[in-house]
C-alpha positions as CSV (number, residue, x, y, z in Angstrom):
1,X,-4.5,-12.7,-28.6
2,X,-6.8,-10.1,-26.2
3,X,-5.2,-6.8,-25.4
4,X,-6.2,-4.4,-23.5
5,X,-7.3,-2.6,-26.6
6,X,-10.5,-4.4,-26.1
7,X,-11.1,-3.3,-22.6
8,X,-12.2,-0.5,-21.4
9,X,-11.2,1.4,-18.5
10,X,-12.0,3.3,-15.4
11,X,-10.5,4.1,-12.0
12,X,-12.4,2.9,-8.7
13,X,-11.9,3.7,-5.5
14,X,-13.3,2.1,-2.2
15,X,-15.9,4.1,-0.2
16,X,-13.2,4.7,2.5
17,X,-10.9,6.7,-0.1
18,X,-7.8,4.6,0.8
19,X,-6.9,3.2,-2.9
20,X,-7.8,4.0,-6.3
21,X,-6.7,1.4,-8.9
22,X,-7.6,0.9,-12.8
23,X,-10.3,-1.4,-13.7
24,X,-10.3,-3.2,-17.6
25,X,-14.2,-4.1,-18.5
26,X,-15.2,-6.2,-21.7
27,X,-18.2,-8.3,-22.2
28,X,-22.4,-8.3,-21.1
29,X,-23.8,-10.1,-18.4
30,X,-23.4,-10.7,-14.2
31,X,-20.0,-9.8,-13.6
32,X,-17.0,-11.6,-12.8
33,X,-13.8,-10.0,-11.1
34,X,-10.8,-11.6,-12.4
35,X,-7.4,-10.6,-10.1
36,X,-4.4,-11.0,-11.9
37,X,-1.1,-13.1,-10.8
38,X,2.5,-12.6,-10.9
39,X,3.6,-9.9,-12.2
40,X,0.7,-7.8,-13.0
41,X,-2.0,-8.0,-15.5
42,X,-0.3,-9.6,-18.9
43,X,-1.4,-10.7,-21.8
44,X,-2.3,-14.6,-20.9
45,X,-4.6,-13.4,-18.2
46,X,-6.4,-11.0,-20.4
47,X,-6.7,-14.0,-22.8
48,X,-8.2,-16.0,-20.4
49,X,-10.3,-12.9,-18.9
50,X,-11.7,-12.7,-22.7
51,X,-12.8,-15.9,-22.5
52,X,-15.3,-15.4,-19.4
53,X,-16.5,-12.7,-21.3
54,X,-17.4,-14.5,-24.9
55,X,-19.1,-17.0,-22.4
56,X,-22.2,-14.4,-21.5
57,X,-20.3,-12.3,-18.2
58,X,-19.2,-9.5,-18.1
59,X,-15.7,-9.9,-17.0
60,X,-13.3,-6.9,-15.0
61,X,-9.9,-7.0,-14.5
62,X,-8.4,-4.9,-11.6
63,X,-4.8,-3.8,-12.1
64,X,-3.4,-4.4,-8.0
65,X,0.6,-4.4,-9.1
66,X,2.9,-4.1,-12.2
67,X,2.4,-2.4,-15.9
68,X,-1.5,-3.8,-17.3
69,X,-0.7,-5.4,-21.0
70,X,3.3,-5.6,-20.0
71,X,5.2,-8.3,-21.9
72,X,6.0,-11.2,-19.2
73,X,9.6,-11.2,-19.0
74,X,11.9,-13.0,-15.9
75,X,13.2,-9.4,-15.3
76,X,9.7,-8.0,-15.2
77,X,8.2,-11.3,-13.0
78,X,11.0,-10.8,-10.2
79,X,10.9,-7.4,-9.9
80,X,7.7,-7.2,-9.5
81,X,7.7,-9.6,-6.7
82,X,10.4,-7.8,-5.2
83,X,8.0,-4.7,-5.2
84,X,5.1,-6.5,-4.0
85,X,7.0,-7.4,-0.8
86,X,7.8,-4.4,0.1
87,X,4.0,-3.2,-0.2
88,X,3.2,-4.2,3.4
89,X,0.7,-2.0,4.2
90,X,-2.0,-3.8,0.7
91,X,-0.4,-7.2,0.9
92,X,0.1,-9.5,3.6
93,X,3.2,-12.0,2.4
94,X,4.5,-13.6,5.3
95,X,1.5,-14.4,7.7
96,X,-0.9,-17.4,7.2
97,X,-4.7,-17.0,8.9
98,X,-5.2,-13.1,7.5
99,X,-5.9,-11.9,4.5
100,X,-4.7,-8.4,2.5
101,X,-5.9,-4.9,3.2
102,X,-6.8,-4.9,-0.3
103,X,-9.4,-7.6,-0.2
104,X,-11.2,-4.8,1.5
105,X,-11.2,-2.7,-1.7
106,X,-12.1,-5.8,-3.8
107,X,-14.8,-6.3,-2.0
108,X,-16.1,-2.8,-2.5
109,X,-15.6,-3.6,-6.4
110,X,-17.5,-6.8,-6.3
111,X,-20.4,-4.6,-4.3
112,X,-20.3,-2.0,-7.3
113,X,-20.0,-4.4,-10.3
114,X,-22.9,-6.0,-8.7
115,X,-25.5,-3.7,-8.3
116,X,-24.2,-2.5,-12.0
117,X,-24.5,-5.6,-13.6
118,X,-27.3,-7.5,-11.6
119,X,-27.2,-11.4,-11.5
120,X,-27.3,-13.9,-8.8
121,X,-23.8,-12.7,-7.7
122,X,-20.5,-11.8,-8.8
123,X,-17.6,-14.8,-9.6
124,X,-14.3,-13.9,-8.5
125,X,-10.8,-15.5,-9.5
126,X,-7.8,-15.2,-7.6
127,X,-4.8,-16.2,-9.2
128,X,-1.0,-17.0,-7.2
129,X,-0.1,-13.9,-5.1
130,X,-4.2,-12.8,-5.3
131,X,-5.4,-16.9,-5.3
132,X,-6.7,-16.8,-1.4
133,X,-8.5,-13.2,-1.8
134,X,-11.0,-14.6,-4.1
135,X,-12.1,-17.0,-0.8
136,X,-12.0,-14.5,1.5
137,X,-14.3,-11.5,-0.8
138,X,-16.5,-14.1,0.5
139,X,-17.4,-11.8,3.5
140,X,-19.3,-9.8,1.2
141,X,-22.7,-11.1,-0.1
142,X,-22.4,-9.9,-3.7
143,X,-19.7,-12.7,-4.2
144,X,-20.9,-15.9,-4.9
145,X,-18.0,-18.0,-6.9
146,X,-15.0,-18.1,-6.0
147,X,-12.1,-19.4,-7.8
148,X,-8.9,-20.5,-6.0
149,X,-6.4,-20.9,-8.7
150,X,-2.9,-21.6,-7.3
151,X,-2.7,-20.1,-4.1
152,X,0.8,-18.6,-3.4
153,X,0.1,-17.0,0.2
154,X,1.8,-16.7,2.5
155,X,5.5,-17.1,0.7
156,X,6.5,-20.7,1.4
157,X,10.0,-19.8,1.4
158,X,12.2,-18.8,4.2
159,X,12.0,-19.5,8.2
160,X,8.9,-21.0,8.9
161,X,8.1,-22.3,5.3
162,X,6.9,-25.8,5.9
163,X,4.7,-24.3,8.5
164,X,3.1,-22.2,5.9
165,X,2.6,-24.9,3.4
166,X,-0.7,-25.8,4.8
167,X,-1.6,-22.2,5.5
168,X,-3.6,-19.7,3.4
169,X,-3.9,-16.1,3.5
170,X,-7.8,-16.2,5.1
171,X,-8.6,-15.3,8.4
172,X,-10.8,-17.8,10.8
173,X,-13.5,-14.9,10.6
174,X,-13.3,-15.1,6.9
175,X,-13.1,-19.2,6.7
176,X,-16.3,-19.4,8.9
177,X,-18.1,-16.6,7.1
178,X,-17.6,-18.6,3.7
179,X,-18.2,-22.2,5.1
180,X,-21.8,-20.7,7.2
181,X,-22.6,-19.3,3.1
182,X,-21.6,-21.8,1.5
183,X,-24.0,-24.7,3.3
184,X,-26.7,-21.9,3.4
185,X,-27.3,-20.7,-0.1
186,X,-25.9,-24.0,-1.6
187,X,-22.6,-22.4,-3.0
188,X,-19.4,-24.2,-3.7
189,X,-15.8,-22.8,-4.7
190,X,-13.0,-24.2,-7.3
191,X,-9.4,-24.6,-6.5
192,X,-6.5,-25.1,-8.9
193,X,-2.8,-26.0,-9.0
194,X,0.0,-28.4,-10.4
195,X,1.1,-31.6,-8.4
196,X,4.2,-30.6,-7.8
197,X,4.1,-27.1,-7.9
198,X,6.2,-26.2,-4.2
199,X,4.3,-22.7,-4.6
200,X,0.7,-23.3,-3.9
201,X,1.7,-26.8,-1.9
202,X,-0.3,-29.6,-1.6
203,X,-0.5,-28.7,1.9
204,X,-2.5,-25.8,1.3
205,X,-5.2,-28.1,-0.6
206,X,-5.5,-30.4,2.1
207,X,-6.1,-27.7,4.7
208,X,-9.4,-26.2,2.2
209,X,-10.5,-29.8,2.0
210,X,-10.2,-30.2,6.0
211,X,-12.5,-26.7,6.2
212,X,-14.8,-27.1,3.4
213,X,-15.3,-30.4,2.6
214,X,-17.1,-30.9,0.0
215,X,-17.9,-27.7,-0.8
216,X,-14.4,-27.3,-2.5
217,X,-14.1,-28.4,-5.6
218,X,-10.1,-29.4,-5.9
219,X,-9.0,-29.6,-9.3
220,X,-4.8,-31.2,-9.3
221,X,-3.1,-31.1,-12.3
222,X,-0.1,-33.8,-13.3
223,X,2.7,-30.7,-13.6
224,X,3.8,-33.2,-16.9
225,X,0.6,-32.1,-18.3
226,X,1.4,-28.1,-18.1
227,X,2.8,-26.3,-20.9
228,X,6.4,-26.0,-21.1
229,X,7.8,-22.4,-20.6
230,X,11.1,-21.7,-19.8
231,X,10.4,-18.6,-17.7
232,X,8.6,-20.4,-14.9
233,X,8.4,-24.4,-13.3
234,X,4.5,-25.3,-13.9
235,X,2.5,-23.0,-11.4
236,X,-0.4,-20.8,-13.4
237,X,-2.9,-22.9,-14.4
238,X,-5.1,-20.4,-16.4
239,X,-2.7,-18.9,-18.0
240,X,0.9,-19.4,-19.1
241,X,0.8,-23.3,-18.6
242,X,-2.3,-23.9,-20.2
243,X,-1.7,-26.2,-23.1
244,X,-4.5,-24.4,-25.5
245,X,-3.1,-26.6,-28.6
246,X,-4.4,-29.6,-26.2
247,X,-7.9,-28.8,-26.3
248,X,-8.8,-32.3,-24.8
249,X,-6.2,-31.5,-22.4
250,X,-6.2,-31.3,-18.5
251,X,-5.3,-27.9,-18.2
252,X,-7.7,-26.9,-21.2
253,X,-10.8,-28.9,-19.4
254,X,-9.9,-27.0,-16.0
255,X,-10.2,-23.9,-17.6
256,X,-13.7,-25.3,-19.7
257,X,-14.8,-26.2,-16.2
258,X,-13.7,-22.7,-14.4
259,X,-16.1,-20.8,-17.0
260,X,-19.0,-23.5,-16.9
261,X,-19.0,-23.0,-12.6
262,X,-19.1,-18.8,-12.9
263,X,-22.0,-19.2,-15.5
264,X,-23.7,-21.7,-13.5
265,X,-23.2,-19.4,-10.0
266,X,-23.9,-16.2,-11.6
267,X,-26.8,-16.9,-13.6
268,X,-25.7,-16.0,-16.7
């Protein structure tokens, strides 16, 4: 299993000074910025962070929220969450049509990993809480792939949920920006989640389609198909609900396909 043992690590903070945050780097090659889920930078998304990197990138893995190389436990998952929603000023949670302060510092990263690393652009994979901010890095020119993997934002729980279930955490500015790139350089983006998974709704999917066309590339998984685990219903489709015994699998071929579209859009 990776650790973070074979990362290394450095600080970076965005030209405005406002946050500083670690950053875990492994691997040769354009990069690729992969943001961690729920809670915080385990070992499943280092796995599958490895992975981009044994496939020619160079892969680097900002730690937003949580302990990096914690064990995943249902203590550590909620409480974490509970943390995050308190974090108002770097998250937005609740609201539907803007994205998170920290996107901001993100796309600073993606600028620096860039010019560091060269390419045709940086790939960059949002996961649950962080899912929409790959979409809306698209603002900055460096990023080029976006991945869209189960898109938790805004919380669809609470007053206003079923609202929300065909809402995403990207402003109108930020939509437009992506759809005007996407037709002119000929770029496409990846989405991923479960059938049934009530977290990243079907809703949701339906409202990218609706903006993008085909230009999102919707990848729905039969939640039978995910790996069973017993801290969590089927929601993270990189990581603790891919079936890697399964390598003809769904979820294994989503994951096959994830690396073969950042290779492809990045040049590596």
């Amino acid at each position: 299993m990776t650790s973070l043992a074979d990362f290394a690590e450095f600080d970076f903070t965005d030209p405005e000074g406002r946050w500083t945050r670690p950053v875990f780097r492994r691997g040769s090659g354009p990069a690729v910025i992969v943001i961690h889920e729920m809670p915080g930078l385990h070992e499943l998304v280092l796995r599958f962070a490895g992975r981009v990197a044994d496939a020619g990138m160079t892969v680097f893995c900002p730690s937003l929220f949580g302990a990096p190389g914690r064990e995943l436990t249902p203590a550590y998952y909620y409480g974490t969450f509970a943390k995050a929603l308190c974090v108002r000023r770097e998250f937005v949670v609740w609201a539907g049509g803007r994205s998170s302060p920290i996107v901001e510092w993100l796309r600073a990263l993606a600028r620096f990993v860039h010019g560091e690393c060269g390419g045709r652009g940086v790939g960059a994979v949002g996961m649950c809480f962080t899912g929409g901010f790959a979409l809306a890095m698209m603002t900055e020119p460096a990023v080029v792939a976006p991945v869209v993997s189960q898109p938790s934002l805004p919380l669809t729980i609470g007053p206003g949920a079923a609202r929300r279930r065909g809402e995403i955490d990207v402003s109108a500015d930020e939509i437009a920006c992506a759809r005007q790139r996407f037709e002119a350089e000929n770029l496409s983006f990846i989405g991923l989640r479960f059938s049934d998974d009530p977290i990243a709704p079907r809703q949701r999917f339906e409202t990218l389609r609706r903006a993008f066309d085909d230009r999102f590339e919707a990848i729905e998984i039969d939640s039978r198909d995910a790996k069973h685990d017993p801290r969590i219903a089927p929601h993270c489709v990189l990581t603790i609900h891919l079936d890697d015994d399964n390598q003809d699998g769904p979820t294994k071929r989503a994951e096959v396909r994830v690396i073969q579209f950042l290779k492809a859009a990045t040049g590596a």
